[in-house]
C-alpha positions as a Markdown table, in Angstrom:
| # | Residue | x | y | z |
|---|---|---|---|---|
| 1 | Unk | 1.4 | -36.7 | -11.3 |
| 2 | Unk | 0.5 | -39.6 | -12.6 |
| 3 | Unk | 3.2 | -42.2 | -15.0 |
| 4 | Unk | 2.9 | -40.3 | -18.4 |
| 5 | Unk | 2.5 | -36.8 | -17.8 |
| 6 | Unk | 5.3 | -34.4 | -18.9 |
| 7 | Unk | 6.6 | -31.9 | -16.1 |
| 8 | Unk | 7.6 | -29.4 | -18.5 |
| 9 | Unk | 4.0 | -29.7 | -19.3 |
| 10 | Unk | 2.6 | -29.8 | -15.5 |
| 11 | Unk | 4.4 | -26.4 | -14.5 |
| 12 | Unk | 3.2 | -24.8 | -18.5 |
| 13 | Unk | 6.7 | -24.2 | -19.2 |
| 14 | Unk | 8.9 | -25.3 | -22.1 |
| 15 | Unk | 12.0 | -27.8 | -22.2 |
| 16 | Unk | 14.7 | -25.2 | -22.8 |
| 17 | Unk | 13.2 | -23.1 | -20.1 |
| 18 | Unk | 15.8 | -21.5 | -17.3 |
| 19 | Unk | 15.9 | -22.9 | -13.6 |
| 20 | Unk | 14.5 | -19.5 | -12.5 |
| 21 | Unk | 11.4 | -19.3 | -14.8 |
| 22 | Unk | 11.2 | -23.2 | -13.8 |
| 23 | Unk | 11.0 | -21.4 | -10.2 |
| 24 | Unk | 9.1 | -18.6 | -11.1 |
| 25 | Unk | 6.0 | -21.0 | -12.6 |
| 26 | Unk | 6.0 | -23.1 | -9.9 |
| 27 | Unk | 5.9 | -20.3 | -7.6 |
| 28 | Unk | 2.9 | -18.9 | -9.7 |
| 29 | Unk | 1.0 | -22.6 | -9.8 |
| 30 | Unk | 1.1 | -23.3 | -5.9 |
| 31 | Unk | 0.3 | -19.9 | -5.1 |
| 32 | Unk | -2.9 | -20.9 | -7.2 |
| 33 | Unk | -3.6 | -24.2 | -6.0 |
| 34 | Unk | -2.8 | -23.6 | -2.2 |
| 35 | Unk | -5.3 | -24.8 | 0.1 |
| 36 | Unk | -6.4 | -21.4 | 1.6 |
| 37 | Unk | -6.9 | -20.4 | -2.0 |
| 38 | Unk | -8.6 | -23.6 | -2.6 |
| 39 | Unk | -10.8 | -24.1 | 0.4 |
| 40 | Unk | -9.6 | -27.9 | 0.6 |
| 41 | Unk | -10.6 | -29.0 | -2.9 |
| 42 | Unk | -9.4 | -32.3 | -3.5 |
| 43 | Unk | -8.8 | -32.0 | -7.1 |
| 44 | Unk | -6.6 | -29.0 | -5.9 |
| 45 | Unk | -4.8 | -30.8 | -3.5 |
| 46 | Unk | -4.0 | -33.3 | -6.0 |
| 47 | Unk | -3.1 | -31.2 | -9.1 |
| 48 | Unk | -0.6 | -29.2 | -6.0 |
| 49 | Unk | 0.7 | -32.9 | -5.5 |
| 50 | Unk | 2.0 | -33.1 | -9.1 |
| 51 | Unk | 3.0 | -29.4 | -8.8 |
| 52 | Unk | 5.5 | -30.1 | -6.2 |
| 53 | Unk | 6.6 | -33.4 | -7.6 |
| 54 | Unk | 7.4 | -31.9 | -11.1 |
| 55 | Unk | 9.4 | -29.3 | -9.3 |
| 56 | Unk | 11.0 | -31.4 | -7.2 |
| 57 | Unk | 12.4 | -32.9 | -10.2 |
| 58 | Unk | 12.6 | -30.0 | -12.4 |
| 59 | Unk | 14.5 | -27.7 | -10.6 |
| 60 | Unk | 17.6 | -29.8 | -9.4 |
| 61 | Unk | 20.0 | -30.1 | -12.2 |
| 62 | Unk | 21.2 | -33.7 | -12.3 |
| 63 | Unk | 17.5 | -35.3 | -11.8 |
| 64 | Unk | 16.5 | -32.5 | -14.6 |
| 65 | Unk | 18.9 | -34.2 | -17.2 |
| 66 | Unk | 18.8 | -37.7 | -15.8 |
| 67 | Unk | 14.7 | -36.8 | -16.6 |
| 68 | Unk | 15.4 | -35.2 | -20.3 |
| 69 | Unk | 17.4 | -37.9 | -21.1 |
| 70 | Unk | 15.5 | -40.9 | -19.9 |
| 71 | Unk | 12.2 | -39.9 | -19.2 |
| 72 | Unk | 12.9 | -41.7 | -15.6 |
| 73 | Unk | 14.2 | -40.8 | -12.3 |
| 74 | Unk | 16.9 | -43.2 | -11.0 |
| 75 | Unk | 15.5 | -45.7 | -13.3 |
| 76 | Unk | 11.8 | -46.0 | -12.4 |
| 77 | Unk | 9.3 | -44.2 | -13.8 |
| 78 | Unk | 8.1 | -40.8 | -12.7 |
| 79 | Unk | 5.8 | -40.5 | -10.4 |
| 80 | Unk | 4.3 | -39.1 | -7.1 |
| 81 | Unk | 7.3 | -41.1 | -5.0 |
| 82 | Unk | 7.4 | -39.3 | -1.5 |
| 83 | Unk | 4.1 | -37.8 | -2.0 |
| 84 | Unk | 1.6 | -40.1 | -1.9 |
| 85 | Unk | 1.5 | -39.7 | 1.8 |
| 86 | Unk | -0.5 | -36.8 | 1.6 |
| 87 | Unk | 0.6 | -33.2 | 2.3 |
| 88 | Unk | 2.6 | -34.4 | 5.6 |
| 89 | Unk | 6.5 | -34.7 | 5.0 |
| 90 | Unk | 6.8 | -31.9 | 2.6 |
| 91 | Unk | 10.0 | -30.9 | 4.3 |
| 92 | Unk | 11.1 | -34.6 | 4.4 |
| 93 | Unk | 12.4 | -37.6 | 1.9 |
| 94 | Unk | 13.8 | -35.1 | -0.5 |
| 95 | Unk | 17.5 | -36.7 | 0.5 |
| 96 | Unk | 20.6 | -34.9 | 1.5 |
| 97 | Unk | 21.0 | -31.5 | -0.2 |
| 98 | Unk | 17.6 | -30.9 | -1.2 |
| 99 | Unk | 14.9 | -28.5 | 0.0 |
| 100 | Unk | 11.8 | -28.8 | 0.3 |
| 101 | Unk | 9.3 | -27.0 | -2.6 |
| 102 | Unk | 7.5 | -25.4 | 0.1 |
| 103 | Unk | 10.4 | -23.6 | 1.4 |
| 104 | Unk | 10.1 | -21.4 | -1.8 |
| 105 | Unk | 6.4 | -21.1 | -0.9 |
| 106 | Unk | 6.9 | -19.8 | 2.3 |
| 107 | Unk | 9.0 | -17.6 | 0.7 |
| 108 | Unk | 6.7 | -16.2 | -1.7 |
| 109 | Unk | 3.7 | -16.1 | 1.0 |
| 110 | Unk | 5.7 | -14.5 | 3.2 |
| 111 | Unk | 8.7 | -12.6 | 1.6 |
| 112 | Unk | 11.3 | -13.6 | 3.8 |
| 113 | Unk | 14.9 | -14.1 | 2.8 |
| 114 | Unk | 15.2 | -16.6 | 5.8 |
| 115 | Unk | 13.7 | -19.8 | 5.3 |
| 116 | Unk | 14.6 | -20.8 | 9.2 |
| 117 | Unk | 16.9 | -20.2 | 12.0 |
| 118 | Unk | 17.7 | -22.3 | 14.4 |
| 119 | Unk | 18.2 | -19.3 | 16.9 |
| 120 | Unk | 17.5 | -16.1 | 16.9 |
| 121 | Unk | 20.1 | -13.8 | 18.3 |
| 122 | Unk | 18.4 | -13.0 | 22.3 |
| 123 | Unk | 20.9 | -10.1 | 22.9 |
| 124 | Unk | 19.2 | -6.5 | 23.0 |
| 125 | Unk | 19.8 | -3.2 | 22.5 |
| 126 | Unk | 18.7 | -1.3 | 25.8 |
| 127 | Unk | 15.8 | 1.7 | 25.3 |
| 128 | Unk | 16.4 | 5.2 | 24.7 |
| 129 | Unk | 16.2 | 7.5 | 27.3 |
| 130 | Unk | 14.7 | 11.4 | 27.0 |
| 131 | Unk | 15.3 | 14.1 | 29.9 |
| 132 | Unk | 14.6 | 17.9 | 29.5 |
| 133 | Unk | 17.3 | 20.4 | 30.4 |
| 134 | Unk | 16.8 | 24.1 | 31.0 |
| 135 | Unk | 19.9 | 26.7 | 30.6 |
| 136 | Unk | 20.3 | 29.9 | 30.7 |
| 137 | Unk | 20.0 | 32.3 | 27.5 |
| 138 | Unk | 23.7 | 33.2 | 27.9 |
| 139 | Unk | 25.0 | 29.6 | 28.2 |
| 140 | Unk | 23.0 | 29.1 | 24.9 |
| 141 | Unk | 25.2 | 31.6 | 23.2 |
| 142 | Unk | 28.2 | 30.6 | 24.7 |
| 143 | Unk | 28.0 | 27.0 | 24.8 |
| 144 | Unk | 28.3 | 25.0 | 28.1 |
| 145 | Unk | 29.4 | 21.8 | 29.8 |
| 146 | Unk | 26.3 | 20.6 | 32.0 |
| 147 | Unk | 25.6 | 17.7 | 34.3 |
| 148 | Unk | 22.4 | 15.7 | 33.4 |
| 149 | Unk | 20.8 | 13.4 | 36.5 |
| 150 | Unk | 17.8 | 11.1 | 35.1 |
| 151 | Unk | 16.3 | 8.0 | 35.9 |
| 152 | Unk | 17.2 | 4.7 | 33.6 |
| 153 | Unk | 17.9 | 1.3 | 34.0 |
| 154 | Unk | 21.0 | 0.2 | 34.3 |
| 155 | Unk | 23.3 | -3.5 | 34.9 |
| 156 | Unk | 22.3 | -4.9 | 38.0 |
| 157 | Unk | 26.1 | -5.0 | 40.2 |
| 158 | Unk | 25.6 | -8.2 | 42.1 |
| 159 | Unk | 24.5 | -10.3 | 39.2 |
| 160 | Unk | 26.3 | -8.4 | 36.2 |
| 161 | Unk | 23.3 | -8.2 | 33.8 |
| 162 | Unk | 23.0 | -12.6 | 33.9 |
| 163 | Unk | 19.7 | -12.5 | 36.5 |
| 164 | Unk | 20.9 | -15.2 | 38.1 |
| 165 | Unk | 22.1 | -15.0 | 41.9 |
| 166 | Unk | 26.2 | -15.0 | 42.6 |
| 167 | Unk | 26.9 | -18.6 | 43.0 |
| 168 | Unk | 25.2 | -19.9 | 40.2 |
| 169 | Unk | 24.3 | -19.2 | 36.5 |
| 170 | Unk | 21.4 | -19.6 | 33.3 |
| 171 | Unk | 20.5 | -23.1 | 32.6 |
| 172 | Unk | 19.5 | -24.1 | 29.2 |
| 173 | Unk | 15.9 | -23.4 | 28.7 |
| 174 | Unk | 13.7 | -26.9 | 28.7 |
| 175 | Unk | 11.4 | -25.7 | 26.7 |
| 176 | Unk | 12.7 | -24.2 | 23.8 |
| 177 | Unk | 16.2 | -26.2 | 24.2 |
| 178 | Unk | 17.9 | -22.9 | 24.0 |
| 179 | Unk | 17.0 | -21.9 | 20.8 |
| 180 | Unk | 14.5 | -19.3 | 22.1 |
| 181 | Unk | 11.5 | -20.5 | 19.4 |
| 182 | Unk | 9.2 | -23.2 | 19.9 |
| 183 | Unk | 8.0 | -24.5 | 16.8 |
| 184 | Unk | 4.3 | -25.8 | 15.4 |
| 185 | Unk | 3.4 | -27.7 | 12.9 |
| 186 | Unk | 0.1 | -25.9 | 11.0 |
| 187 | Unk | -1.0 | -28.0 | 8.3 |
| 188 | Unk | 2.3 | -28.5 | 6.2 |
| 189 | Unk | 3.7 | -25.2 | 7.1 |
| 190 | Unk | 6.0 | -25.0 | 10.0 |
| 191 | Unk | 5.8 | -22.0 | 12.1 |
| 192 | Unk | 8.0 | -20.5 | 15.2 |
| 193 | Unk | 7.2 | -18.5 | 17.8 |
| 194 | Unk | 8.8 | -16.8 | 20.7 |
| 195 | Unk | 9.6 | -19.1 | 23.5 |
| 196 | Unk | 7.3 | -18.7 | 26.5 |
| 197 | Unk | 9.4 | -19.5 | 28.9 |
| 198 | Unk | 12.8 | -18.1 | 28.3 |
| 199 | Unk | 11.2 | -15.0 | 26.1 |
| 200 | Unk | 13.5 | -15.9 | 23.2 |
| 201 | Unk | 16.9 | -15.8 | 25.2 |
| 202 | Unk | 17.3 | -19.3 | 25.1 |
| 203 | Unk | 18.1 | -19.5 | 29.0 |
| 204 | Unk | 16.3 | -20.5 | 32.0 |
| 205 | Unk | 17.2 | -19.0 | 35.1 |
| 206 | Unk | 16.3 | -21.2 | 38.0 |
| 207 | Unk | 17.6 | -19.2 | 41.3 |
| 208 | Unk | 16.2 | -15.3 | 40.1 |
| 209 | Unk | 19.0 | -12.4 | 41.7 |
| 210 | Unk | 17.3 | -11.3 | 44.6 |
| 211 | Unk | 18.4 | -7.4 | 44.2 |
| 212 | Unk | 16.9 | -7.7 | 40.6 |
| 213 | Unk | 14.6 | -10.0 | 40.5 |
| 214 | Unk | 16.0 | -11.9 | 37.8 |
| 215 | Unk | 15.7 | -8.9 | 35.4 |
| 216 | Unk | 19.6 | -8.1 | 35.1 |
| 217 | Unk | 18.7 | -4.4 | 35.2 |
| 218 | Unk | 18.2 | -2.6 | 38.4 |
| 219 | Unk | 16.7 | 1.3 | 38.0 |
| 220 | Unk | 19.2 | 3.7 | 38.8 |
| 221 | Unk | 20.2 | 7.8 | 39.0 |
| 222 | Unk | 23.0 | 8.3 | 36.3 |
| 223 | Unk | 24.3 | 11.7 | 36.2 |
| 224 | Unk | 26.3 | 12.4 | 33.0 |
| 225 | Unk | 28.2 | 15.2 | 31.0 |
| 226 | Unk | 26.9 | 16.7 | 28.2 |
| 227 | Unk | 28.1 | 19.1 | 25.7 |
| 228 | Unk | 26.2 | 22.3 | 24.9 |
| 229 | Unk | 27.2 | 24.0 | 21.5 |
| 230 | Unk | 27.0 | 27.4 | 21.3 |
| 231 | Unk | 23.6 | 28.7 | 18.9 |
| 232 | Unk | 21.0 | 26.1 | 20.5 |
| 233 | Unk | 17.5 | 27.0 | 21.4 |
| 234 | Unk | 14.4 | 25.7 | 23.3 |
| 235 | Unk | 13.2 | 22.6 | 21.3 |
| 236 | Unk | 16.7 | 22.2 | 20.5 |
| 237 | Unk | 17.4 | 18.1 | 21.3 |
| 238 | Unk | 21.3 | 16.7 | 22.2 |
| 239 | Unk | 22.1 | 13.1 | 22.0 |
| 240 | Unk | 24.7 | 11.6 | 23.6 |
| 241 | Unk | 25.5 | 8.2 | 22.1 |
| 242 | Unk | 25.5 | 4.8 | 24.7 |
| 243 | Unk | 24.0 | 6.8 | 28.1 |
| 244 | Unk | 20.7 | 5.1 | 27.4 |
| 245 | Unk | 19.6 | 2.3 | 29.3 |
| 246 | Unk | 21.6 | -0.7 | 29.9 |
| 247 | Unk | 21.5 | -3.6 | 27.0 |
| 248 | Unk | 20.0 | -7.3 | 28.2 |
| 249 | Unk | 22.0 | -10.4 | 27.1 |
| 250 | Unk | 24.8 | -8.8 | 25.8 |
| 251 | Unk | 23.0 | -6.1 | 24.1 |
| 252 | Unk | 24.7 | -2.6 | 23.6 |
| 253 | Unk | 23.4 | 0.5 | 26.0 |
| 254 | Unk | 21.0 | 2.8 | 24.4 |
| 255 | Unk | 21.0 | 6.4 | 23.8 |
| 256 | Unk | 20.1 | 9.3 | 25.9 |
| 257 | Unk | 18.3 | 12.6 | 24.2 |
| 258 | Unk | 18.2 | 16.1 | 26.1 |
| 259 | Unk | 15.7 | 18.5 | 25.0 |
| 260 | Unk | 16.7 | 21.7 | 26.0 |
| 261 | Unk | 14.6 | 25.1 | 27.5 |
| 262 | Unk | 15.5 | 28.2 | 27.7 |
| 263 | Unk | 15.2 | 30.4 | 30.9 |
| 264 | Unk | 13.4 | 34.1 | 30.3 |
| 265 | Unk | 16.2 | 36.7 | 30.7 |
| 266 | Unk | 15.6 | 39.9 | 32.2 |
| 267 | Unk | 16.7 | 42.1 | 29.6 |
| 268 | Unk | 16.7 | 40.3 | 26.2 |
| 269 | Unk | 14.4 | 38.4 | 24.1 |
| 270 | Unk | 15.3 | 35.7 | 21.6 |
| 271 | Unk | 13.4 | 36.0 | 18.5 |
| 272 | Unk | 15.1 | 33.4 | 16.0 |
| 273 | Unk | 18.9 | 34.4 | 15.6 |
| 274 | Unk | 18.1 | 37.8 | 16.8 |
| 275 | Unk | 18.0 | 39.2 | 20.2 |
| 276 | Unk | 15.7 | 42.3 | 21.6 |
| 277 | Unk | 16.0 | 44.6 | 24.1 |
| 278 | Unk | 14.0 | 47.5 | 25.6 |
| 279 | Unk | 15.9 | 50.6 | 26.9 |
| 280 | Unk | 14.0 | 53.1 | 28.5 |
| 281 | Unk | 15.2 | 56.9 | 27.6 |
| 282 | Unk | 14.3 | 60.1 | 29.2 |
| 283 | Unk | 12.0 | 62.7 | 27.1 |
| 284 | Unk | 15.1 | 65.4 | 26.8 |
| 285 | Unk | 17.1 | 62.2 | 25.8 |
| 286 | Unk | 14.9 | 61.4 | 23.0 |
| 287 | Unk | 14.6 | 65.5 | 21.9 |
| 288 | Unk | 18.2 | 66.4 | 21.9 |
| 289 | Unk | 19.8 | 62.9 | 21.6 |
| 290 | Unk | 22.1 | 61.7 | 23.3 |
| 291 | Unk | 25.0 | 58.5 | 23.7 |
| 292 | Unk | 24.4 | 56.5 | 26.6 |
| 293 | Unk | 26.0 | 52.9 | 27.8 |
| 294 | Unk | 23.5 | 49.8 | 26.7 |
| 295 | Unk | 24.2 | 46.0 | 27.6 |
| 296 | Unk | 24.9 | 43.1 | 25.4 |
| 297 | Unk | 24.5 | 39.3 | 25.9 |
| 298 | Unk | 28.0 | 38.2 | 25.5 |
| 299 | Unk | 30.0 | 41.6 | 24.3 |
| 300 | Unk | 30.0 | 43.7 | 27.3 |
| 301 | Unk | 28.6 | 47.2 | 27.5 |
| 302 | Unk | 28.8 | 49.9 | 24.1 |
| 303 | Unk | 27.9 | 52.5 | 23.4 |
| 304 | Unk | 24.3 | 53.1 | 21.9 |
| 305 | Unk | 23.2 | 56.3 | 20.1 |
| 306 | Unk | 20.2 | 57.8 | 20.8 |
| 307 | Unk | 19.2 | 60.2 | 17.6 |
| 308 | Unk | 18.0 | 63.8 | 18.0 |
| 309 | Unk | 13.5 | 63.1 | 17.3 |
| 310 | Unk | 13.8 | 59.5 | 18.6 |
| 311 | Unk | 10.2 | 58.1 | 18.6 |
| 312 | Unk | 9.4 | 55.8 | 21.2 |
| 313 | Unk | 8.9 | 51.8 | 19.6 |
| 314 | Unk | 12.0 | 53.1 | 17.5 |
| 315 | Unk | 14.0 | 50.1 | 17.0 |
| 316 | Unk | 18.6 | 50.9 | 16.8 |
| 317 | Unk | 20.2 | 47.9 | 15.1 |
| 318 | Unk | 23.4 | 46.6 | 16.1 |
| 319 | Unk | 24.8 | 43.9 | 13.4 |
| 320 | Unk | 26.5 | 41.1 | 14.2 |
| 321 | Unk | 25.7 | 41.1 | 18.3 |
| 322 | Unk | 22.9 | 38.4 | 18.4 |
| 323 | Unk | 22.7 | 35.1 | 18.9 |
| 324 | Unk | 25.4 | 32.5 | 17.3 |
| 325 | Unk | 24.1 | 30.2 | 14.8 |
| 326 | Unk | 24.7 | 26.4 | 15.4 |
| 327 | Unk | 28.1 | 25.1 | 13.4 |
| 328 | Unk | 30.1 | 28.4 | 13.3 |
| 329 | Unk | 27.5 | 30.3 | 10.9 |
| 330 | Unk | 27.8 | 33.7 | 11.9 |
| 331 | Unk | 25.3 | 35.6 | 14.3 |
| 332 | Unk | 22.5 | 36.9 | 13.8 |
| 333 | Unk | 21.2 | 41.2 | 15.0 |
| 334 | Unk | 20.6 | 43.0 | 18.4 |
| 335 | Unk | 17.7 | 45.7 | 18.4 |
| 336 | Unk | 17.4 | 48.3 | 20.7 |
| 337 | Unk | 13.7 | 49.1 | 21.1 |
| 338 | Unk | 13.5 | 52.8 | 22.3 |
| 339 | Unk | 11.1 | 53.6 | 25.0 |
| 340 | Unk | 10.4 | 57.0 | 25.6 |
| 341 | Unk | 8.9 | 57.5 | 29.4 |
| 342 | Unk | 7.4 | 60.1 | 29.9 |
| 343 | Unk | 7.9 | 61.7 | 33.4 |
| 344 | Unk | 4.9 | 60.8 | 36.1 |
| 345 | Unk | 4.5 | 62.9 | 40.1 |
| 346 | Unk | 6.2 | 66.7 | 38.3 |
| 347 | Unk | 6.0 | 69.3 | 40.7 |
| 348 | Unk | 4.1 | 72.4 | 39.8 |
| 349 | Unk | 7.2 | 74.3 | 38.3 |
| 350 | Unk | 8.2 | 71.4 | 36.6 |
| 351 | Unk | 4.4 | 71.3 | 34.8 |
| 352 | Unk | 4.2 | 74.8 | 33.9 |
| 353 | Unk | 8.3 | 74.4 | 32.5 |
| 354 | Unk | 6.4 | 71.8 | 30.0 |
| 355 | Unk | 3.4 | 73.7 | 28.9 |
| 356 | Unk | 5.9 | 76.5 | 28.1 |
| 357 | Unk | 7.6 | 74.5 | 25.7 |
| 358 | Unk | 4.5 | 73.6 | 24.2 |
| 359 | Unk | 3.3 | 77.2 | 24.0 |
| 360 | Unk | 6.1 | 77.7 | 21.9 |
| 361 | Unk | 6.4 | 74.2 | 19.8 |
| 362 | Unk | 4.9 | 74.6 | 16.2 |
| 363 | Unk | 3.9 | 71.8 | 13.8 |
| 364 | Unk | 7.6 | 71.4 | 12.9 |
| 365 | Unk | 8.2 | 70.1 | 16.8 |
| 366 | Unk | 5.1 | 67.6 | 16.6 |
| 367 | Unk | 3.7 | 67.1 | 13.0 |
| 368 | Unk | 1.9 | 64.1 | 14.0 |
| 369 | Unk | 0.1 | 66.1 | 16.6 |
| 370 | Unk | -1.0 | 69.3 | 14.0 |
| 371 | Unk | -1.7 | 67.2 | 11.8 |
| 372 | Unk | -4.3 | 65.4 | 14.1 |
| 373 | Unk | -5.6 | 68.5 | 15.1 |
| 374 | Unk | -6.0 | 69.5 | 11.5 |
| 375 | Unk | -7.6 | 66.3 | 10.6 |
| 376 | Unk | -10.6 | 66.3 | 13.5 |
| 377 | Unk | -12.0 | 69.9 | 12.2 |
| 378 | Unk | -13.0 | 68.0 | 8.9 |
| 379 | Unk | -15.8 | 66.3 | 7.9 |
| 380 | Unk | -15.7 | 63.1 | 7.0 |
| 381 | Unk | -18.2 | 61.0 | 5.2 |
């Protein structure tokens, strides 16, 4: 700005205006006249000159009343002071306690909280690890305790996670100076970047460990515990909290995730909460009816009613014998599913005892059949 000008007037606010819409203007203004919205215009990079020098004023509240009272800044006129220079030393010559207008830029640009840090924190949490786990049906109903072995990577044991051989220890990095950032100046924004050479731990390890090659993590078996709640299924997925990989620099382990299969069993199927089982009857056993001894998953052996007329496909219900749910909820059904087999390789007397019967049956024995029968004579269009 140049002697004479008003800042109030230069940011377009008024004199009894509050520090934040004092903040909030000048936000708006070098957001406008920024070079990358200006394509260099001189005129732009002037008018942003007097832009940063009203706010420089404008927003501290001792030169703000010094300037409302006087019209002056430690008694000399206002005017572009530390910014003739150009656009270099926008972070400088704004004395002790000050920052620099651009900081509030950068945050606007870029919405960061964080103007800067001086280091960034080089400790890291280690990676997850996934493994897949197959039990048995029954051990999904009961619950079990099950050893897990899978691969990870884990704190190397002759150089105790530093990557630097017994007898000696990191150095500072050079490059970075142990910050772990290397900064560049880009026009009059100052920008970081990971250090190169010490990949943002801030450290510099001259003499590598030889068993891990200067990694601090060594890949390992690790065989652990895990429990198995009672209700789980395939697809179901256990964590266990800290048997992940090992952390680097201090970092805390990460977490290991079972997914969990589910052998086929022999005599049941899982469908849901619900288990299914076949159980093959006789053809006298399924005309008469009958009580015979039928298997459970966890309940031992009952006793299962066959009806008098049992169809085969007909499906006995047992409440309350399925599967558990997961968290104590209950448990879901067991269903018989009848099969009626019919007998194969009779002997002669045994065929012609079979044909007697149906000599004498009627449609009452086998409606389904007469009724057939029936139904074929017609005519249908």
């Amino acid at each position: 700005m140049v002697r004479g000008k008003d800042l109030y007037e230069i940011l377009g606010v008024p004199r009894n205006a509050s520090q934040d819409e004092i903040r909030r203007a000048y936000l708006k203004l070098a957001h406008k006249y920024h070079p990358d919205k200006t394509g260099g215009n001189k005129e732009a990079e002037e008018k942003l000159k007097e832009i940063n020098a009203a706010y420089d004023v404008l927003k501290n509240p001792e030169k703000r009343a010094q300037y409302d009272r006087f019209g002056t800044v430690d008694g000399q006129p206002f005017d572009m002071g530390g910014f003739t220079g150009g656009f270099r030393g926008f972070t400088e010559g704004f004395g002790e306690g000050f920052e620099s207008p651009f900081d509030d830029l950068f945050d606007m640009i870029f919405g960061s909280g964080t103007r800067r840090t001086s280091r960034r924190s080089s400790a890291q949490r280690g990676n997850d690890v996934e493994t897949t786990l197959t039990i048995t049906l029954k051990e999904s109903a009961t619950g079990a305790k099950k050893r897990v072995r899978y691969l990870c990577k884990e704190q190397c044991t002759e150089c105790h996670g530093t990557g630097a051989e017994p007898g000696s220890k990191p150095e500072v990095c050079p490059q970075c100076g142990g910050t772990g950032q290397i900064r560049a100046s880009h026009g009059f924004f100052s920008v970081t970047r990971t250090c190169p050479q010490c990949r943002g731990g801030g450290k510099y390890i001259s003499r590598p460990c030889m068993r891990c090659g200067g990694q601090g993590r060594i890949s390992a078996t690790r065989e652990t515990e895990i429990n198995i709640p009672p209700g789980v299924d395939t697809g179901t997925t256990l964590r266990s909290v800290g048997d992940g990989e090992a952390g680097t620099n201090g970092g805390p382990p990460g977490d290991l995730y079972v997914h969990l299969q589910l052998k086929e069993h022999p005599l049941f199927e899982r469908k849901g909460d619900d288990l299914y089982c076949e159980v093959p009857v006789t053809l006298s056993q399924a005309i008469s009816g009958t009580v015979i001894k039928a298997p459970t998953l966890i309940d031992g052996m009952i006793d299962l009613t066959i009806p008098e007329g049992t169809q085969s496909g007909d499906l006995l219900r047992k409440k309350g014998l399925g599967m558990p749910r997961l968290n104590n909820r209950g448990r879901g059904d067991l269903y018989y599913k009848i099969v009626v087999e019919i007998p194969v390789r009779l002997s002669k007397h045994q065929q012609d005892l079979l044909r007697e019967l149906d000599d004498l049956a009627n449609a009452k024995n086998y409606p389904q059949y007469w009724k057939f029968r029936e139904l074929k004579e017609k005519n249908f269009d």
